[in-house]
C-alpha positions, -999 to 999 in steps of 0.1 A, spaced: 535 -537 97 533 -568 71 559 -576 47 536 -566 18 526 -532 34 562 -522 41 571 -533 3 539 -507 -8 553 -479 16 588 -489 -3 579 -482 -35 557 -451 -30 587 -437 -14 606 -448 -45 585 -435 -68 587 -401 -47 618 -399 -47 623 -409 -84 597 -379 -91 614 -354 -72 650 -364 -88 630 -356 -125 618 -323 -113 653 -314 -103 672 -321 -134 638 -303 -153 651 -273 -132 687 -275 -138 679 -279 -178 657 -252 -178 683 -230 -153 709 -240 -179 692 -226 -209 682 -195 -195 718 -189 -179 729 -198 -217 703 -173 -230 714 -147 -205 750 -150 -212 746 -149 -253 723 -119 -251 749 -99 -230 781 -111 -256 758 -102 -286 747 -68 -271 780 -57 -256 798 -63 -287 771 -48 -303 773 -19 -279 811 -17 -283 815 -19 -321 785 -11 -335 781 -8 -376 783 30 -387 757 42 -405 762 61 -440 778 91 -432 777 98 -470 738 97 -476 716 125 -485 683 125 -465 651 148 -455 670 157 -422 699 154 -399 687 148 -361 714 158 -331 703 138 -303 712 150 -268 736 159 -254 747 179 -281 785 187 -270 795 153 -285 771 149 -313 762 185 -327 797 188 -339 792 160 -365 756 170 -374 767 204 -383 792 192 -406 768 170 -422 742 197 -427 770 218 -441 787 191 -466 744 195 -478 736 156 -466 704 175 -457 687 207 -465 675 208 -426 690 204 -393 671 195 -361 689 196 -323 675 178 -291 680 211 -267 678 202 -232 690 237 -214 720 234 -186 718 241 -153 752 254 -144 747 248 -110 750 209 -116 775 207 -142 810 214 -140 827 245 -164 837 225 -188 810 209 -194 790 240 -196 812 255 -216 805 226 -242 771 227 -243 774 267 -255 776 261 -296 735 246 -292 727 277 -270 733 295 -296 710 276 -321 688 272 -297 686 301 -274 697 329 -291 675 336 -318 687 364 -343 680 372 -379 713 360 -390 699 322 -379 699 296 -407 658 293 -404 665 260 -421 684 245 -379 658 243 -357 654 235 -319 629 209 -300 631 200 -264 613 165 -261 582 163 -231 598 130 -219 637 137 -218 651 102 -227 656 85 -261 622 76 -264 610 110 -261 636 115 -286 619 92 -310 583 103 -301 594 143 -307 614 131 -345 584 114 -352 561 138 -349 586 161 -365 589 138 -398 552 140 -401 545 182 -400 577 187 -422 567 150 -444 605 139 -442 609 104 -458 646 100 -442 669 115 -416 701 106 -405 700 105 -367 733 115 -353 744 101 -313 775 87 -297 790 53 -303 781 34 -278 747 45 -277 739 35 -313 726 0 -302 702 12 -285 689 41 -308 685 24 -338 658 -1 -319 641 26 -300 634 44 -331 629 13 -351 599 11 -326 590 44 -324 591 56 -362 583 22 -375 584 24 -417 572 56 -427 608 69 -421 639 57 -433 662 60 -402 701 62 -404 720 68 -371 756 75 -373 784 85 -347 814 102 -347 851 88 -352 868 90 -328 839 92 -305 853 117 -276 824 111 -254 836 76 -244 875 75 -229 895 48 -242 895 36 -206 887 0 -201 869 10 -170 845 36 -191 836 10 -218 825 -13 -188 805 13 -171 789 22 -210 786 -16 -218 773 -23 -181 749 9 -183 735 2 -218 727 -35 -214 706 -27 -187 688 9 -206 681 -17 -234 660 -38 -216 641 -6 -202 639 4 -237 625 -27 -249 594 -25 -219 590 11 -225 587 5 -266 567 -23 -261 537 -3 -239 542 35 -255 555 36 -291 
């Protein structure tokens, strides 16, 4: 091989290799932004999971929605609708199957069998039942929705557990959109989260993950 076509072979591997060191730190600077985007999202949502802003317990609205399960949340809704924050109350009723739950548990869930399962005239006709087709948050959201339109509430104040307010208010942000003015509160203290570290990991953990779910399933069926 001749001098000058060695020095052309030279440089082509050069210029190779120059390209392929480019790519590389293209990769690692693109790696490093979505590592960096990765990492704020999960600080921003786990604190936002962890301490999330209550809502106005004091406010007046069309409705008071008990999300499910009700042994944590009906309790405040009930006091709600009976301190008149709203003329109507509305519990998400999924019925137990004993067989799968423990006695206590059960045994928790009895205060919305009675709104919900034992209908007699003494029953405030103004605390109603719905069980939504799709039991999840979003089928929540879909059932509230079409609840606020037969009964033309303006507002409701949407009533779940602490660490699961994150998550509500965008799935019913998406869901409900405008027409209804949506205020989601929790109780304090919240007993359905232990004051465990190892429980608010398995809630933060858990709800980081059901958030990105939440965002695909708003994003193709609300």
């Amino acid at each position: 091989m001749s001098s000058d076509a060695a020095e052309r072979s030279g440089v082509r591997l050069d210029a190779k290799l120059r390209g392929k060191k480019r790519r590389m730190r293209k990769l690692k600077i693109i790696s490093g932004i979505v590592v960096a985007l990765v990492v704020g999202w999960f600080i921003f949502a786990s604190v936002s999971i962890y301490n999330p802003p209550q809502g106005d317990v004091e406010a007046r609205t069309d409705a008071v929605v008990s999300l499910s399960p009700p042994p944590y949340r009906l309790p405040l809704a009930e006091e709600l609708y009976a301190n008149d924050r709203a003329p109507r109350l509305a519990i998400s009723y999924v019925p137990v199957d004993p067989r799968h739950f423990n006695a206590e548990w059960v045994t928790a869930w009895e205060p919305a069998e009675r709104y919900c399962e034992e209908a007699t005239p003494e029953m405030d006709e103004n605390i109603s039942c719905f069980t939504p087709e799709e039991i999840s948050t979003r089928g929540e959201a879909h059932s509230v929705r079409e609840l606020a339109e037969t009964e033309s509430w303006d507002s409701i104040t949407v009533v779940t557990s602490r660490h699961h307010v994150f998550r509500t208010r965008f799935i019913f942000d998406q869901c409900i959109g405008d027409s209804v003015d949506v205020n989601v509160v929790f109780p304090e203290p919240d007993l359905s989260v232990e004051t465990s570290e190892e429980s608010w990991g398995w809630y933060i953990l858990y709800e980081n993950v059901a958030f990105f779910k939440a965002l695909y399933e708003t994003t193709v069926g609300c």
